[in-house]
Each structure stands twice: as structure tokens, then as C-alpha cells.
py3Dmol code that shows the C-alpha trace and the ligand (Angstrom):
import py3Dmol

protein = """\
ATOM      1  CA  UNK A   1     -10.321  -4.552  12.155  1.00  0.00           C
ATOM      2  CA  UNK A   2      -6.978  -3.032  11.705  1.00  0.00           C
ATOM      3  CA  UNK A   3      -7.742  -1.662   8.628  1.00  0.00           C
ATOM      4  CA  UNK A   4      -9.206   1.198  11.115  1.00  0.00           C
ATOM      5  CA  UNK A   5      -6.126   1.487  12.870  1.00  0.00           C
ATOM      6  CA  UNK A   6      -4.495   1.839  10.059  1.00  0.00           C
ATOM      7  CA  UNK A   7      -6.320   4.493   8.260  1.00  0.00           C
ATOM      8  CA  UNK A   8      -6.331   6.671  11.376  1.00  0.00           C
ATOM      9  CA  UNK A   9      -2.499   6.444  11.513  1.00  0.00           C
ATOM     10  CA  UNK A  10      -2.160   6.946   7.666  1.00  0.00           C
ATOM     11  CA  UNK A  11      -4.607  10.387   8.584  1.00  0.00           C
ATOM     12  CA  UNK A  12      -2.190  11.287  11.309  1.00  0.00           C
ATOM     13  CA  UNK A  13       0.714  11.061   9.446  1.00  0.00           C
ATOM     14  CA  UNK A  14      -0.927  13.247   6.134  1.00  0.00           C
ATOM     15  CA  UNK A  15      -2.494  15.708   8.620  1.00  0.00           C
ATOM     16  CA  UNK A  16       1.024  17.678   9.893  1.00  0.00           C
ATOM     17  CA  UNK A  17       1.682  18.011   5.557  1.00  0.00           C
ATOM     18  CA  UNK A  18      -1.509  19.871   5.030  1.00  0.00           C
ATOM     19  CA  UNK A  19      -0.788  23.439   4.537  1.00  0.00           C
ATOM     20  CA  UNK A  20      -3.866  25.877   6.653  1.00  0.00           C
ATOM     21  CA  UNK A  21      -6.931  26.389   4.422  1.00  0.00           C
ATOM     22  CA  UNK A  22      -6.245  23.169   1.698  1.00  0.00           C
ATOM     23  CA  UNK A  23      -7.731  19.913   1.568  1.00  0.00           C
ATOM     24  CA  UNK A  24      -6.475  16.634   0.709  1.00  0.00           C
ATOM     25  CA  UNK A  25      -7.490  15.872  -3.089  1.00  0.00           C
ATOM     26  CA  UNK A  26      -5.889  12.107  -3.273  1.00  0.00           C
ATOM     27  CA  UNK A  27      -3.790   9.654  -1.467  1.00  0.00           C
ATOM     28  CA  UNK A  28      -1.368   7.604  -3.293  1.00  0.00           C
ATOM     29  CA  UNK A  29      -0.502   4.356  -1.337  1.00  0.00           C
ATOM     30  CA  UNK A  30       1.235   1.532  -2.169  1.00  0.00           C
ATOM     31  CA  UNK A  31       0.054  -1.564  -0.462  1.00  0.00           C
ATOM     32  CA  UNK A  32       2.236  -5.274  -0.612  1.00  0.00           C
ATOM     33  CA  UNK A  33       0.417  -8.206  -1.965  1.00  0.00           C
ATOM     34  CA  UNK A  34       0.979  -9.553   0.976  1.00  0.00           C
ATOM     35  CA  UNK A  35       0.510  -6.671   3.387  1.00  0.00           C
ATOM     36  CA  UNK A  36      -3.256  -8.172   4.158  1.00  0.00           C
ATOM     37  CA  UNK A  37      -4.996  -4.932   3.790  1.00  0.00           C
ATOM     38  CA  UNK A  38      -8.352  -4.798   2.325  1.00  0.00           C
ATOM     39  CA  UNK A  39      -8.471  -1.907   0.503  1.00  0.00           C
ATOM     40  CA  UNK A  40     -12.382  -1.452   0.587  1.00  0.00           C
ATOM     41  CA  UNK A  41     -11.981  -1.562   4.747  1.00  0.00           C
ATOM     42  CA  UNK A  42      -9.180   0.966   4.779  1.00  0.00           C
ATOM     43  CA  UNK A  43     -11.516   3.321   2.548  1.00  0.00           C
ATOM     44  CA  UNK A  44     -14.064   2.758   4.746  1.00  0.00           C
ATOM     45  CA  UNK A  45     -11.254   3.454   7.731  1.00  0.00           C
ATOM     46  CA  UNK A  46     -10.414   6.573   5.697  1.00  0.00           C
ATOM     47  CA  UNK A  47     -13.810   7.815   5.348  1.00  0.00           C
ATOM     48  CA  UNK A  48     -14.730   7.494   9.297  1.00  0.00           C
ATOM     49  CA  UNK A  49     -11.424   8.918  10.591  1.00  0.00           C
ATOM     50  CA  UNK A  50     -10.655  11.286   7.677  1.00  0.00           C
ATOM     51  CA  UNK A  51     -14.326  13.317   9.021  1.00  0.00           C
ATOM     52  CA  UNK A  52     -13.700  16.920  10.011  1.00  0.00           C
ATOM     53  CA  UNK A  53     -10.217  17.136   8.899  1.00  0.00           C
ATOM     54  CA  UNK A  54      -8.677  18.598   5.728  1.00  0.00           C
ATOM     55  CA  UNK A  55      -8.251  14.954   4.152  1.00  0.00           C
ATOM     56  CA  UNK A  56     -12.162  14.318   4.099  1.00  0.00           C
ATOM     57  CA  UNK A  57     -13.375  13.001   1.315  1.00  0.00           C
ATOM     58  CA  UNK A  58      -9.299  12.868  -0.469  1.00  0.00           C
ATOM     59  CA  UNK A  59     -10.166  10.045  -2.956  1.00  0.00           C
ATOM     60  CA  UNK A  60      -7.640   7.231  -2.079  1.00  0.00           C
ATOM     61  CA  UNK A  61      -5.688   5.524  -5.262  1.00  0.00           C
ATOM     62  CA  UNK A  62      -3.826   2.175  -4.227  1.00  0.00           C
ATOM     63  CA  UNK A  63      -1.268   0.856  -6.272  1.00  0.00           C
ATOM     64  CA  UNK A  64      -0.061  -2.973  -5.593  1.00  0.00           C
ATOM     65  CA  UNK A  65       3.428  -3.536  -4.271  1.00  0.00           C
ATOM     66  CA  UNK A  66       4.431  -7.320  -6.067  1.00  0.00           C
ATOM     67  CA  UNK A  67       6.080  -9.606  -3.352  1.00  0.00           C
ATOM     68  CA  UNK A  68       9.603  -9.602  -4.233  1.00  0.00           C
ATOM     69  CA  UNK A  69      12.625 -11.825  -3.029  1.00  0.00           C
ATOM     70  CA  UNK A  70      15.987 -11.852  -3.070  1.00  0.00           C
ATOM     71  CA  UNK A  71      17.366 -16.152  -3.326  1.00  0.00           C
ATOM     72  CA  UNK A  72      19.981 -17.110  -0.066  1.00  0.00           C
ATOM     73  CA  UNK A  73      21.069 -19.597  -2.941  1.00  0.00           C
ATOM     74  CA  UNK A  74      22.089 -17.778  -6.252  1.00  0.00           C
ATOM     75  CA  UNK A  75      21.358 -14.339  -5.077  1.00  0.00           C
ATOM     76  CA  UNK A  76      19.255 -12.878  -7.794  1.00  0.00           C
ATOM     77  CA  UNK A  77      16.385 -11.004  -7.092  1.00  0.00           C
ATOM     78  CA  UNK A  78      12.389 -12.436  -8.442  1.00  0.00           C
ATOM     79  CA  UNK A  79       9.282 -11.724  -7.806  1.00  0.00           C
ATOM     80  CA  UNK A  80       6.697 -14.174  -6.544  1.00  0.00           C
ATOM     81  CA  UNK A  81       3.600 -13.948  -9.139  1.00  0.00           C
ATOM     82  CA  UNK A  82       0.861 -15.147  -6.664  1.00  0.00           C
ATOM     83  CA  UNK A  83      -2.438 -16.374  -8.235  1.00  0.00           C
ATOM     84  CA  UNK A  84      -0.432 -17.030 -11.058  1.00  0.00           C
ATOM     85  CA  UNK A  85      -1.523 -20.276 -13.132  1.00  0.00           C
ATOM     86  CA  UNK A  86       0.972 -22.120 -11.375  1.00  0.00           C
ATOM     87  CA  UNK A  87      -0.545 -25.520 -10.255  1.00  0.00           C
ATOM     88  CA  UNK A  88       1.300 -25.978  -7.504  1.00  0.00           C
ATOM     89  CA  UNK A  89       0.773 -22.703  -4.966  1.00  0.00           C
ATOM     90  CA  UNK A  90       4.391 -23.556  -2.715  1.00  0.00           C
ATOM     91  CA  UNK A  91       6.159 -23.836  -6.217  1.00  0.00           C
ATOM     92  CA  UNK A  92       5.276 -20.106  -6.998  1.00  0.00           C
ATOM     93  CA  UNK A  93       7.597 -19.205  -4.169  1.00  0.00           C
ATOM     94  CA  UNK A  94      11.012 -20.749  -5.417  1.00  0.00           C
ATOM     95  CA  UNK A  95      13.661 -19.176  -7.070  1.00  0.00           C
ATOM     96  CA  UNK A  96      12.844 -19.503 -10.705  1.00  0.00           C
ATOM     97  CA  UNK A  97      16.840 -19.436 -11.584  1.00  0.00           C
ATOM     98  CA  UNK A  98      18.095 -22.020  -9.562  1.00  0.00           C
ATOM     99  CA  UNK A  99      14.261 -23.451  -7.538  1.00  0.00           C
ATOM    100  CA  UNK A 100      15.667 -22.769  -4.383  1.00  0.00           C
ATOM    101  CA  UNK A 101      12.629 -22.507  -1.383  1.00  0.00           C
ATOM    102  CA  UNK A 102      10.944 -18.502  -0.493  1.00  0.00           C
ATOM    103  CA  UNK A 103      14.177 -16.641  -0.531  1.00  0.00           C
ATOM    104  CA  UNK A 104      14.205 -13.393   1.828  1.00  0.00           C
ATOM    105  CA  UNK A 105      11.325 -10.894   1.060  1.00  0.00           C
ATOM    106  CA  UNK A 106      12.241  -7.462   0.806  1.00  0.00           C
ATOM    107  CA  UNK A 107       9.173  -5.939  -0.767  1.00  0.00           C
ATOM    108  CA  UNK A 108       5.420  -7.016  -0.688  1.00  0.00           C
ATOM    109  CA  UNK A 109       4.517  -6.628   2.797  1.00  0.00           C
ATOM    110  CA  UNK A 110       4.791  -2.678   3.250  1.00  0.00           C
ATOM    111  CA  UNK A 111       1.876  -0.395   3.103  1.00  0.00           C
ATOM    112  CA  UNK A 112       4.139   2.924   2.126  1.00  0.00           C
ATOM    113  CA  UNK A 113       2.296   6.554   1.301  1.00  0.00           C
ATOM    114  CA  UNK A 114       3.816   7.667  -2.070  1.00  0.00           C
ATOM    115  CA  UNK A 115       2.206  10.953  -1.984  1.00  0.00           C
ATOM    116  CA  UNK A 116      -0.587  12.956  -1.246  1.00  0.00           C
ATOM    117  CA  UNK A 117      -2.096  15.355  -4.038  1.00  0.00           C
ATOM    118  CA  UNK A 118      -2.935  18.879  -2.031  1.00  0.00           C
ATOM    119  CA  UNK A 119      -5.926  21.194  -3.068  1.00  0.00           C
ATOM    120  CA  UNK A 120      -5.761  25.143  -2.198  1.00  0.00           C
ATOM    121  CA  UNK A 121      -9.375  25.936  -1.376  1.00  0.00           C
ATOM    122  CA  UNK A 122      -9.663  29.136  -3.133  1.00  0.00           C
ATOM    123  CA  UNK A 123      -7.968  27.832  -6.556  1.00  0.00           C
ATOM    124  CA  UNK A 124     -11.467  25.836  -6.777  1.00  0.00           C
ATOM    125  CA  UNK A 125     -13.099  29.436  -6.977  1.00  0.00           C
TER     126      UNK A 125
END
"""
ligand_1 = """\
1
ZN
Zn 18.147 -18.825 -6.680
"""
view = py3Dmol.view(width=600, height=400)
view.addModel(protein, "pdb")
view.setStyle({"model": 0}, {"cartoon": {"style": "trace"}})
view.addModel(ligand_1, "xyz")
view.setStyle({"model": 1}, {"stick": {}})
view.zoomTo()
view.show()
């Protein structure tokens, strides 16, 4: 389950940014379409390896990263629109200028942390 692994690194990585005496209110991630995280197993991560720190209980608000490519042929960029209403699933990958094959993907894979929304305990009082 790497989705574990994943959220203990992400709580590692927030942990040194928490001033002494706040909490973590919310996590802002972006995750890639294609980054084959399951969001519900990374909260779940979050929940188990978030216990006892400052970022307990931080709600955790995922936006989706499109998978985005750049053609080898013409050079323009596109994005791929997966479980679009395309019939043909390898056809959703081409270049949509020129139908070149999967071009190189430069976004859509990445699991990034856009920011992280910090609480001062005593401005709850
Ligand atoms: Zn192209």
C-alpha cells in the first residue's frame, strides 16, 4: 500500500513548516491523473501517520493534475482527456493537431503539495 508510504513522507515533509504551538488546518495537494494514488487510502495514510503530530486531523483537499503532453511531431502542447467519450481509449492519447502517438508527458503523474493552511492554537480562543 504505498499510499502509506506516501502519506508518511507528505507528513514529514509538512512537519519542519509547522511553526511551535499551531496545527495543520488543511493540505492542498495536487495529485496527476495518472499518479495512481487513491485518494481515500492516502487519507486513511494521513490519518494513521498524521496521529500525535501538529497535522492531526488537517483536513486534506486534492485537486486533479490533467495528464498533459507535449507532441515529438508538431510540438504543441494537449492534454489527454481520459474517460472522455472517446470510443477508442489509445486514440485519446494522440496529438489532436496533427494524431501523432502519446507525445512526452510532462504533467499528470506528480503528486506536488501546493500548500498547507496553518492554524495558531490560541487564535481558536
Ligand atoms: Zn502533434
Amino acid at each position: 500500500m504505498h499510499e502509506f508510504a506516501l502519506a508518511q513522507s507528505l507528513i514529514s515533509a509538512i512537519l519542519p513548516k509547522v511553526p511551535a504551538g499551531a496545527r495543520v488546518a488543511r493540505i492542498n495537494l495536487s495529485i496527476g491523473v495518472l499518479a495512481g494514488i487513491a485518494v481515500s487510502s492516502l487519507e486513511f495514510g494521513l490519518e494513521v501517520a498524521s496521529k500525535g503530530t501538529p497535522a492531526e486531523k488537517a483536513e486534506l483537499s486534492v485537486k486533479t493534475v490533467p495528464l498533459s503532453c507535449l507532441c515529438r511531431d508538431c510540438g504543441k502542447e494537449y492534454s489527454v482527456n481520459l474517460g472522455g467519450s472517446r470510443a477508442n481509449e489509445s486514440d485519446a492519447y494522440r496529438c489532436p493537431h496533427c494524431r501523432a502517438g502519446l507525445g512526452e508527458i510532462f504533467s499528470g503523474r506528480e503528486m506536488t503539495i501546493d500548500s498547507i493552511e496553518i492554524e495558531e492554537n490560541n487564535s481558536l480562543l
